[in-house]
N, C-alpha and C positions, 0 to 999 in steps of 0.2 A: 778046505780052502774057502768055502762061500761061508761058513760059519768065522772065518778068521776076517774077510771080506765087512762082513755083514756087523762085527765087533768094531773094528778100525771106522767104518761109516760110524755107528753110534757114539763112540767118543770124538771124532770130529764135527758130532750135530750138537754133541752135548755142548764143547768149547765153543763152538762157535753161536747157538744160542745162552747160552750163559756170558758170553763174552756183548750179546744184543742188549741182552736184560742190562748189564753195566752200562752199559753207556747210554741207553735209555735213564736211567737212575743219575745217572752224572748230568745229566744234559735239564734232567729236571731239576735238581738238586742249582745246580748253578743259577739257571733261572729263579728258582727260588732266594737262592743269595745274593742275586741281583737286585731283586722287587725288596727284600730286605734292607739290603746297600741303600738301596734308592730311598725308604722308607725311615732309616736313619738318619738319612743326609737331611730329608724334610723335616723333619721333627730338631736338625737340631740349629737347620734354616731358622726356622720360627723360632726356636731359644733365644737364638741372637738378633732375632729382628723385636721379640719383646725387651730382652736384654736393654738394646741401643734405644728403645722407646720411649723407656721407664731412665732409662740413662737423662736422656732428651727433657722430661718432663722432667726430673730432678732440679737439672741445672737452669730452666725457666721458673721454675719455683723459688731456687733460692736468688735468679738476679732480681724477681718482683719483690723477694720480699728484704734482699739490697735497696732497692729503690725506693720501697715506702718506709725504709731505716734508715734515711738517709735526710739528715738536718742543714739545710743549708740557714747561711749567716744574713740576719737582716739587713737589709738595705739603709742604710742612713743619709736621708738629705740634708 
């Protein structure tokens, strides 16, 4: 009986620290795929913040270079 006792204890420590160990691992694991997530989302922040930049400077380069292509008609008195 204390030997059958004494088995029943040891698979309920085993389950239930193996079952610690998971969710220890989960709990990291997620945090890590959050700092991830998060690490993504910045990097692709900044893609589109250079993206609309380079966008920005584009379109002031070609109205300057509208403007200094640009003939107006002489004046006649």
């Amino acid at each position: 009986m204390k030997r059958f006792a004494f088995f029943i204890l040891i698979l309920f420590s085993i389950l239930l620290g193996g079952s610690g160990l998971a969710s220890a691992q989960t709990r990291n694991s997620s945090r890590y795929d959050s700092h991830a997530v998060r690490k993504a989302n910045r990097k692709q922040q900044k893609a589109q913040k250079k993206y609309a930049k380079a966008q920005r400077k584009a379109e002031r380069k070609m109205l300057k270079t509208e403007r200094k292509n640009t003939s107006y008609p002489t004046r006649k008195f």
